[in-house]
C-alpha positions as CSV (number, residue, x, y, z in Angstrom):
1,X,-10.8,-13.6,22.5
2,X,-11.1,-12.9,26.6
3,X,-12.9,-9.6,25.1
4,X,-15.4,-11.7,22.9
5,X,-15.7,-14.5,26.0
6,X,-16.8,-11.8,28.7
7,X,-19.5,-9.9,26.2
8,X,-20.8,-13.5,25.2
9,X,-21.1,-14.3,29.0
10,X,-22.5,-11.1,30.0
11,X,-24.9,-11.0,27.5
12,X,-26.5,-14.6,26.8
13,X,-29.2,-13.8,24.8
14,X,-27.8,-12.1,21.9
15,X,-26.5,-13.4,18.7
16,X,-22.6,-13.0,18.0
17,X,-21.6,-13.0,14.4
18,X,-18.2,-12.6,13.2
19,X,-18.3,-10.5,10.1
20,X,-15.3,-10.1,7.4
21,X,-14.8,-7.8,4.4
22,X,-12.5,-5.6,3.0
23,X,-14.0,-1.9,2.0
24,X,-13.5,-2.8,-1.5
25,X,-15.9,-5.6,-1.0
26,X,-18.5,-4.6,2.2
27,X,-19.1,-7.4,4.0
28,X,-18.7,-11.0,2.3
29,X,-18.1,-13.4,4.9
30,X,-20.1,-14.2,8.1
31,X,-19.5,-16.7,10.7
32,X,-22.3,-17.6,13.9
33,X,-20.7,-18.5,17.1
34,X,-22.7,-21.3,18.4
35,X,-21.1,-20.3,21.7
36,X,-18.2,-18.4,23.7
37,X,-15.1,-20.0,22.6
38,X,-13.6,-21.8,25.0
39,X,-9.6,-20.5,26.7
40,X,-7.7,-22.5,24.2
41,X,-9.5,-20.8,20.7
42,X,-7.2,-17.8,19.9
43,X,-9.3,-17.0,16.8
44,X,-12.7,-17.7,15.0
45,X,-13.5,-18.7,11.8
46,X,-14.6,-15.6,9.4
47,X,-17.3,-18.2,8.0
48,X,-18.7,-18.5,4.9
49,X,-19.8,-16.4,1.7
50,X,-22.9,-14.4,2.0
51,X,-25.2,-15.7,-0.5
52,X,-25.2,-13.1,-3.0
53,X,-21.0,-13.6,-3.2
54,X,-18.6,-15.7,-4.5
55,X,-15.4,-16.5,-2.1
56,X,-12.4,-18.4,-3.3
57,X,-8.7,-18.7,-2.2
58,X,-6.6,-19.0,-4.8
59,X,-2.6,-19.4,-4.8
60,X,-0.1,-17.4,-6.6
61,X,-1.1,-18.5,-9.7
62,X,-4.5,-17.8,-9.5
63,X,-5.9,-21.2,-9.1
64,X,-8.7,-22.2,-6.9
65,X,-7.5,-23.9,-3.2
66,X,-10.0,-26.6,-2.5
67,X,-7.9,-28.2,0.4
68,X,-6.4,-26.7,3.8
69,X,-3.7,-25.1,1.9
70,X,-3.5,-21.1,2.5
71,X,-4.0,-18.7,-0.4
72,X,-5.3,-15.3,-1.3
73,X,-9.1,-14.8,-0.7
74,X,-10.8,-13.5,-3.7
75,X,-14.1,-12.5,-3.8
76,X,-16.6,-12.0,-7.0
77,X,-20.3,-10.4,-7.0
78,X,-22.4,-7.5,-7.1
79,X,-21.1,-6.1,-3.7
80,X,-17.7,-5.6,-5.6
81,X,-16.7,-2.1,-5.9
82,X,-16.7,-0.6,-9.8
83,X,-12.8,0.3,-9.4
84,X,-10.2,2.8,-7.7
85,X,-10.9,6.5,-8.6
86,X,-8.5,7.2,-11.6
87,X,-6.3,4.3,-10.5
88,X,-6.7,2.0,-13.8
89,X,-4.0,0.6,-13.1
90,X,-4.7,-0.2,-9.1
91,X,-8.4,-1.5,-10.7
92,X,-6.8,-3.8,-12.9
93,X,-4.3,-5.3,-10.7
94,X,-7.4,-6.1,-8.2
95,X,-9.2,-8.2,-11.1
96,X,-9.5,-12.2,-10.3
97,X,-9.5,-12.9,-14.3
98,X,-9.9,-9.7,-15.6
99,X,-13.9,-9.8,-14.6
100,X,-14.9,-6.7,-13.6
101,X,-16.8,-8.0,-10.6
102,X,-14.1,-9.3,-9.0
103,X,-11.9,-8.5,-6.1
104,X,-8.5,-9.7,-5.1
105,X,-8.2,-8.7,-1.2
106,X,-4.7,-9.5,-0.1
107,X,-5.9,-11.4,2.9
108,X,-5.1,-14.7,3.1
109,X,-7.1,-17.9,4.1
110,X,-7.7,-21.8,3.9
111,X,-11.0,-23.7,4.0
112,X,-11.6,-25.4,7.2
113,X,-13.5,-28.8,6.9
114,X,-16.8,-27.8,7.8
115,X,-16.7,-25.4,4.8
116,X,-15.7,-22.4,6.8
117,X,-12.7,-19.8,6.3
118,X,-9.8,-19.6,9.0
119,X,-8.2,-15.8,8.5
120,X,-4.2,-16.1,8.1
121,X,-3.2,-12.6,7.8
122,X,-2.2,-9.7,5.3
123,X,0.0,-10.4,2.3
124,X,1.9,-7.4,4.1
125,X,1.6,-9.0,7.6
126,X,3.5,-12.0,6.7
127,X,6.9,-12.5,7.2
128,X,9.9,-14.9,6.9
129,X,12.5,-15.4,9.3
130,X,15.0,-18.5,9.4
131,X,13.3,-19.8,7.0
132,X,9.9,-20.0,8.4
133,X,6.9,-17.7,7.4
134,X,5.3,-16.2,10.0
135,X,1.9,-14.4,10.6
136,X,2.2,-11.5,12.3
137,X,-1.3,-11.6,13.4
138,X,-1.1,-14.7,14.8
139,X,1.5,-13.7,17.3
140,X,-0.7,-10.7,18.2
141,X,-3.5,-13.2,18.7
142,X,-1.4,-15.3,20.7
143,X,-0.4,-12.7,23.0
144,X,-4.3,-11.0,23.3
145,X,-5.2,-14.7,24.4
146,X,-3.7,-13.6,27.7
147,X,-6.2,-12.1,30.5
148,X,-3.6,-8.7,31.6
149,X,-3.3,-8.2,27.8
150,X,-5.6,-5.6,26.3
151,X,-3.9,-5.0,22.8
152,X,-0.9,-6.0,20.7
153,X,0.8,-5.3,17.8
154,X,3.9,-6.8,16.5
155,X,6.2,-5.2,13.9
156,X,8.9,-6.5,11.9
157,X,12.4,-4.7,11.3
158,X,15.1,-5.7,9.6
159,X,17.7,-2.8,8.8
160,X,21.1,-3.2,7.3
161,X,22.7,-2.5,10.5
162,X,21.1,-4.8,12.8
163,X,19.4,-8.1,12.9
164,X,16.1,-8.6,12.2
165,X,13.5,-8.8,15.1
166,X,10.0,-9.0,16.1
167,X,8.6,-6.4,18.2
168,X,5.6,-7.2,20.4
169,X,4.2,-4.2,21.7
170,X,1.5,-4.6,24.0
171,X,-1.1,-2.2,26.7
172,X,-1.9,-4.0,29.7
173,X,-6.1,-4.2,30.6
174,X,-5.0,-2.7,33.8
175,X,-2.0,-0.2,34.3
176,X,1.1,-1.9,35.7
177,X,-0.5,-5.6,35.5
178,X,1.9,-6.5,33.1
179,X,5.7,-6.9,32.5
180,X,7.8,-8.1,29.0
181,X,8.9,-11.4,31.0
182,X,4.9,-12.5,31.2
183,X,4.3,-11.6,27.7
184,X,7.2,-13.7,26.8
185,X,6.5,-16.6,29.3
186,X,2.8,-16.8,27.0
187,X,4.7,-16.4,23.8
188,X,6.5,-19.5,24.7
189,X,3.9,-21.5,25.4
190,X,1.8,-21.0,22.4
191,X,4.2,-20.2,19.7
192,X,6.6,-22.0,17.9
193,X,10.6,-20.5,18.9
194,X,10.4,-18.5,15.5
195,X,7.7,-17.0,16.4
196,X,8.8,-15.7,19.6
197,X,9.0,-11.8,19.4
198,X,12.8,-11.0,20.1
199,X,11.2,-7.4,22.4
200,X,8.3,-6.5,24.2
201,X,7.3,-2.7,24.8
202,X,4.6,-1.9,27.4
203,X,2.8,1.1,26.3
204,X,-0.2,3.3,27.6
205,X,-1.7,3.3,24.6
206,X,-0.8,2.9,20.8
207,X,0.3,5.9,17.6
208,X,-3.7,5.8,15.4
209,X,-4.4,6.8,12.1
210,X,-7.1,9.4,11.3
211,X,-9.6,6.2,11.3
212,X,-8.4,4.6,14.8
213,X,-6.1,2.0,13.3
214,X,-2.4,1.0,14.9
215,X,0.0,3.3,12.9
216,X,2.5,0.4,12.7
217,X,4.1,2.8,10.4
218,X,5.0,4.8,13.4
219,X,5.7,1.9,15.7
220,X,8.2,0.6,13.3
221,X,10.2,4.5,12.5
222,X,10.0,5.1,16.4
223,X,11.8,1.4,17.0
224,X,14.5,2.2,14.3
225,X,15.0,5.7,15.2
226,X,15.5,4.6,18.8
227,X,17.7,1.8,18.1
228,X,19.6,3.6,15.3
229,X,21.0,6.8,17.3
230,X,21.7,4.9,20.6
């Protein structure tokens, strides 16, 4: 969000449109910010269908969500890809009703009352702990919402031999600006206790995939391996 803020106030005149959609899908959600959003919004809405789409959350048993409650955003059309190369199996367990135009995404949402879609995460970001289910990505949020914070990315572990904990890894938008203490002061004032990441780890940069991504993967093996031989 700071990001978003400072392009929208640098550049005025242009139009800002959050778009959202998995590659199985393209693009099949779009959201216009009527303006910067303001120091207290830690996230926008991904919007509404594009016209040629049909968007639904559903919950675990496939119904439609109408309400505020989250489920699984599923998405039906033309845009919909034909099916995994030689993955059936993968093809078929994507299918909302078996139609063949149909996409399951493993995101997960809720309808907003003016009719847009609030993101809620992965179905492999979420977590429970003490009982509580948590979002990964809305921690990470949480903690990009502060001004010395230039990325985050917070990892669940929970091996045999220790407790389980949240790990908030974090760069600072400017080397040295920024210490575990501050990141945990913010978690604390915008998270529930829960939620509160149990380590922070100030780091240069982030482990990428071939396609730029966080190798959380990495993150993760690196934590245990550290942890598990000391």
């Amino acid at each position: 969000m700071p990001s978003l803020r400072r392009v929208m106030q640098v550049i005025p005149q242009a139009e800002f449109i959050n778009l959202y959609g998995p590659t199985e899908t393209n693009v099949c959600t779009y959201y216009r910010l009527p303006e910067a959003p303001g120091p207290e919004v830690m996230a926008v809405p991904i919007g509404v269908p594009c016209e040629h789409l049909e968007v639904t959350i559903r919950d675990a048993e496939g119904r439609c969500i109408t309400g505020p409650d989250i489920g699984e955003i599923c998405v039906l059309g033309p845009a919909v890809m034909k099916g995994y190369w030689r993955r059936p199996e993968a093809t078929a367990a994507a299918r909302v009703d078996g139609r063949e135009d149909s996409y399951r995404t493993g995101d997960f949402g809720c309808w907003r009352p003016d009719g847009t879609i609030r993101f809620a995460g992965r179905r492999d970001a979420q977590i429970k702990i003490r009982g509580h289910r948590v979002e990964l990505a809305e921690i990470e949020s949480a903690i990009v919402a502060h001004p010395d914070v230039k990325e985050a990315a917070v990892i669940f572990v929970q091996p045999e031999s220790l407790d389980c904990a949240l790990i908030a890894y974090v760069i600072p938008a400017v080397p040295g600006c920024l210490s575990p203490p501050l990141v945990l002061e913010q978690c604390q004032r915008v998270l529930p206790p829960y939620a509160k990441p149990h380590h922070v780890v100030v780091m240069d940069d982030f482990p990428r995939t071939s396609t730029g991504k966080i190798d959380r993967v990495q993150l993760r093996d690196n934590w245990m391996r550290q942890h598990l031989s000391a």
